[in-house]
Structures are given as structure tokens and as C-alpha cells.
Phi, psi and omega in degrees: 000325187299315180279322200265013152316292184313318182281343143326315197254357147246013151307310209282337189294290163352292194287300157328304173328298194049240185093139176281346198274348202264304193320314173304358185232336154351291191266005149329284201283289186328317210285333192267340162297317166330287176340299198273330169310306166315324191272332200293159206236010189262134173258123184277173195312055182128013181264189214158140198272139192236151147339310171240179211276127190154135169268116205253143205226088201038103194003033166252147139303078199311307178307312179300321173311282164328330149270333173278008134287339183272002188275303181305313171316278187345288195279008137291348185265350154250033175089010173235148176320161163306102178084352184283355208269074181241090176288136159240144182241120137231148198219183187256110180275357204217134148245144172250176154194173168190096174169191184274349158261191193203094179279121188236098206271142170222145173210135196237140158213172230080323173252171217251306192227150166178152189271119141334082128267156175216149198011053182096343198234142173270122169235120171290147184186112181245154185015292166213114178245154163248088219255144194238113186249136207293164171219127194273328174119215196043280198281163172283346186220115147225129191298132129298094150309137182211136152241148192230105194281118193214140161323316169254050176109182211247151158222177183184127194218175181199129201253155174220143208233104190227121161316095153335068182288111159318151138334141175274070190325145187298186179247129171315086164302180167173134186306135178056174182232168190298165154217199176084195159315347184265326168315298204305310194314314212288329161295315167287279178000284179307325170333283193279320184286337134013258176331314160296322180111353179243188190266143192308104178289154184260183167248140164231122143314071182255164186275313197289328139000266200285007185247324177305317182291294183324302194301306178276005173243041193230330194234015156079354171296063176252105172187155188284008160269188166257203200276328177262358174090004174263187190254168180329297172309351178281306164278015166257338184288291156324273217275315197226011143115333196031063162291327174223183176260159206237172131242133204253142158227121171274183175195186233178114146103219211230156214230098188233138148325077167071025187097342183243165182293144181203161196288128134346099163302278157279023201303162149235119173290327181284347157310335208260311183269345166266341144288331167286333164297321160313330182275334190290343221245275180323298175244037184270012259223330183293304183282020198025054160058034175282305154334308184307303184300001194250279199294001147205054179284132188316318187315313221264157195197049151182180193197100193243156190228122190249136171218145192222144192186107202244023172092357181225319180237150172224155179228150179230126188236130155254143164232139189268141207217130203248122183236078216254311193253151221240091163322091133305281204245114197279180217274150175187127185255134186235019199070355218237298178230164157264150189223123172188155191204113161203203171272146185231124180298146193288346169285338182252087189287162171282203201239135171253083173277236171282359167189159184299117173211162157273129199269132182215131182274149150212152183260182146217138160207155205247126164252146214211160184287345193271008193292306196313338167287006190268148162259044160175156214235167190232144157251013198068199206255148165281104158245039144198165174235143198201127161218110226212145166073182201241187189190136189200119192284142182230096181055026183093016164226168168258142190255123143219179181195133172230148206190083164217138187293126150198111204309104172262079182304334208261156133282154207132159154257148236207065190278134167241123166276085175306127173245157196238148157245148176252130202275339204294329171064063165244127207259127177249172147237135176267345153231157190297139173055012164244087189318135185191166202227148176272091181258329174244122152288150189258172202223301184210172152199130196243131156243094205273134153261143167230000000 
């Protein structure tokens, strides 16, 4: 009985005592005090072992005692008083939110402190905090589980986090369809993807076609750069806003003398255009079926045709145009950050790494005149990737928004690319008798100079 006084009697001194010097040691000493309490093998002096497990000493119950001192240790070692442990937890069981976090205000009181978990992740959290929980993409709702850890104990609880989703903007049209030669193109074209097996392009009016075709018949320059080396997409960017993503394919020619140009006796234009698209399709083995593959990759579901002919030359530029989204904020770099918000068609899903996105590439390239001598064109090299901002499915389409900060340090263009996956799984060929399934689509391509 003597020893276990003493050892009683030097807890309570212990405790009494307090002091920050202690606090480090609180759950040390409670646990090894359990310990011993636990091992003794003495029934003192007028005691008895009671039914259930506790060593009981004239009727007290030493072990419950001995733990509500080590308890009490515990909570002085976190700073809270004795009997002082009457905690309230309140926390936001209902969130609205709109952004890549999920703000969840908790306030606790009666205790000083306390640890947050949730999906993996740990929050220090005093008195009334606002604690930011990632938000991963996909559903329009998602439940949060959370423990929340306190000197006086555990709680659990569970928020549900339901994203503030913008209005769907319509979708952009246009009136009518081309006519004349642009007709004839947007009609043979569909012919042959017909044929091929992949599905039927619409028309979009875009400017840079026809400024391209003028351009290489106005400076003798035919090629998809310009006099400076840039490339095409730079002036789709400049002319048409670079909302979605385009690819340029030309076509060419001329009527020449002894080497110089002269006027065209017989030209036939619907002969010029319906055979460079066929050749473009057909006969591409030079350019590694880099043409076939523009007109008639399943990504692209749309088409403007630029055409120029001055009696001795004609130029033809198609740009094939992969058109999946319904713009709020069309794609746009302000040197500071890229930015872009819209609808995404339910067929083109984001990408799931650690949260649901649309993936977006950028390139650089520095430009140079010696580009013009090339027969196909760059976006240059990739130097960064970012999947970044949320995607969130909404009634068969996806809502996303990028918002990311990046520095374009270089002189050069700056191209961004959005990507897509295409869930449709439609098998194509991109060179004759080579099968292949459509998994990614481009979204856009925007190209900023600095």
C-alpha cells in the first residue's frame, strides 16, 4: 500500500507543480504511470479486485482515478486547465464555393487548439479558422470527411462542398454556308472524310485563310511561315482571336515561262482544288502524311478555306479547326497569367492526374527567316506544362477555368495549347492502311508575342 501512495503522491506533486518544463513530458510519465498501476500485483490493506477491471482501494477506484490524472497531464501539456475540457465544435457543414479551394470555417471552443484531418492532409487550427480544403474537380458535390483532434478529445464530422457553376453560354454559330470555291472545298473535303470513315466538317468563317492565301500571293513567299519566321498560328491568334484550335494546310499554283510567271491560259480553278485536296489526302508521303492527317483527323469538326488567284497563280490555304467550346473567358495571356473559362462538349473529358483538368502545354519559338525554307511548320519546343483550375461535369458537358500564373521571360512566341481526351473512340487512318483511335484533341491554340 505504501508504494502505491507514494506513487499517487508523486503524481499529484507533479502535477501540482506544472511549469512548461513538465509539459514535454506529460504524455511520457501519464503513460508509464498507467503502466505501473497496471502491473501492481498488491491488494492493500481493506481492498479488493471488484468485478470489473480497476484496482479499487476502500471503495475508490485507483485506476480511473490515475487515468483522470494522466488526462489531465495530457491536457496541461496542451495548454489546457484542469476540468476546464468543455469543448464546442462548429464548423460549415454546407459550402457554396467557386474556385480550386473549398473554405471551411471551424471554431472551437473551450479548447486553445487543435488538428484537422482530412483526405490525407493535416490543419493546425485555433479558435476561429478558415481552413482550405483542395478541391479535385469532377462532380458538382462533393462530401468532405474530416477528424478533428483536440486535447479534449475527437469529433467527426462531414462537409459537403457544392461548386457555384456559371450560366452555359450558347453555342456559337454561323449563319449560312460558304459559296462558290469555298463551297466546292468544304463539299469535296466531306466527300473523302465520308469515305474514310471519319465524321463531316461544318464551316467557320475565320479571316486568316484568305489573309494567308493574299499574303503568300502578295510577297512570293509560299510557305507556313511568314518573311520573319513566324509561324501561322500567330496570325490566327492576331485575326481570329485563337479560340479554338486551327492547323494550316496550303496548296500552290503557277504558271510559269522559261522559270517566270505568266498568265494562265486554261486554268481551272475547280480542277486546282479538288486535286490539291485529293493530293493532300492521297499523296502526302512527302510531307509524312502531315496534310491527311490535319483534314481528316476526327479532333477537327470544322473548316474555313482561304482562296486567291491573280490569272497566273493561285493559292489555297485550308485551316482545319478542332471547335469542342463554349466560351466565357475565350483563352487570353496578359503577360502575367493565361486565362480561359468555358463549356467543354461532353465528348472531349478532362484528364484526371491528382485532380480533374484540362491540360495545357506551351511552347517557344524564336523566329527566324530561315523558317521559310521549310515544308511544315512548329509550335517550337515545349517549355512548360501546367494542369492547373478546376473541370467539373455539368448536365454532359464539363465547366473549367485556368487561371495560372506564367512568366514569359524570352523574346519569342508563346504558344498555349489546351488538350482534351476524346472519349468517342473513333478509328481512323492517318497514312494509308494505318489504324489508329482518336484519343486527344486540342481545344485551342493561342499564341502570345513578347
Amino acid at each position: 500500500m505504501r508504494r502505491l501512495v507514494l506513487i499517487l503522491l508523486l503524481a499529484l506533486a507533479l502535477y501540482l507543480m506544472g511549469g512548461s518544463w513538465l509539459y514535454g513530458y506529460a504524455h511520457l510519465f501519464a503513460a508509464r504511470l498507467l503502466d505501473l498501476v497496471k502491473h501492481l500485483k498488491l491488494v492493500p490493506e481493506g481492498g479488493l479486485y471488484n468485478s470489473t477491471p480497476g484496482l479499487v482501494t476502500h471503495g475508490l477506484n485507483v485506476t480511473s482515478l490515475v487515468r483522470r490524472w494522466a488526462e489531465d497531464l495530457r491536457r496541461a501539456a496542451a495548454g489546457v486547465s484542469p476540468g476546464a475540457c468543455r469543448a464546442e465544435v462548429n464548423y460549415s457543414r454546407y459550402v457554396s464555393f467557386a474556385g480550386s479551394e473549398v473554405p471551411v470555417r471551424v471554431e472551437l471552443r473551450g479548447v486553445p487548439r487543435g488538428v484537422l484531418r482530412v483526405g490525407g492532409r493535416v490543419y493546425e487550427v485555433a479558435g476561429n479558422a478558415t481552413v482550405y480544403l483542395p478541391y479535385l474537380g469532377g462532380a458538382p458535390a462533393v462530401n468532405y470527411t474530416f477528424v478533428l483532434e483536440t486535447p479534449c478529445g475527437s469529433y467527426s464530422g462531414v462537409v459537403t462542398a457544392r461548386y457555384l457553376l456559371p450560366p452555359t453560354p450558347p453555342e456559337e454559330t454561323y449563319n449560312g454556308t460558304p459559296s462558290g470555291l469555298r463551297r466546292l472545298a468544304l463539299e469535296y473535303l466531306n466527300q473523302i472524310r465520308e469515305r474514310e470513315g471519319v465524321p463531316p466538317v461544318r464551316w467557320i468563317p475565320l479571316k486568316t485563310p484568305q489573309y494567308r492565301a493574299e499574303y503568300m500571293l502578295k510577297t512570293g513567299i509560299y510557305s507556313h511561315y511568314d518573311a520573319e519566321g513566324r509561324h501561322p498560328i500567330y496570325y490566327y491568334t492576331k485575326l481570329d482571336g485563337g479560340k479554338y484550335a486551327a492547323e494550316e494546310n496550303g496548296a500552290m499554283a503557277r504558271c510559269l515561262l522559261n522559270g517566270k510567271p505568266v498568265r494562265c491560259g486554261n486554268f481551272n480553278m475547280t480542277d486546282f482544288i479538288v486535286g490539291s485536296i485529293r493530293s493532300m489526302v492521297y499523296n502526302d508521303s512527302h510531307a509524312n502524311w502531315g496534310h491527311r492527317r490535319s483534314l481528316l483527323d476526327p479532333c477537327n469538326n470544322y473548316v474555313s478555306v482561304g482562296i486567291v488567284y491573280n490569272g497566273s497563280e493561285a493559292h489555297m490555304t485550308i485551316y482545319m479547326v478542332s471547335k469542342w467550346v463554349r466560351w466565357i473567358k475565350p483563352p487570353a495571356y496578359n503577360g502575367t497569367y493565361f486565362i480561359a473559362e468555358g463549356y467543354v462538349e461532353g465528348a472531349m473529358a478532362p484528364f484526371n492526374y491528382t485532380r480533374w483538368c484540362y491540360p495545357v502545354a506551351v511552347f517557344y519559338d524564336v523566329p527566324t527567316s530561315a523558317y521559310v525554307r521549310r515544308s511544315f511548320y512548329t509550335l517550337g519546343n515545349q517549355t512548360g506544362w501546367f494542369c492547373e483550375g478546376v473541370a467539373v461535369e455539368n448536365g454532359g458537358m464539363w465547366y473549367f477555368r485556368v487561371e495560372v500564373p506564367f512568366n514569359a521571360t524570352k523574346h519569342g512566341l508563346y504558344t498555349f495549347v489546351i488538350v482534351a481526351r476524346d472519349t468517342r473512340g473513333i478509328t481512323w487512318e492517318p497514312k494509308p492502311g494505318a489504324k489508329a483511335t482518336s484519343q486527344y484533341c486540342q481545344l485551342a491554340t493561342y499564341t502570345a508575342e513578347r
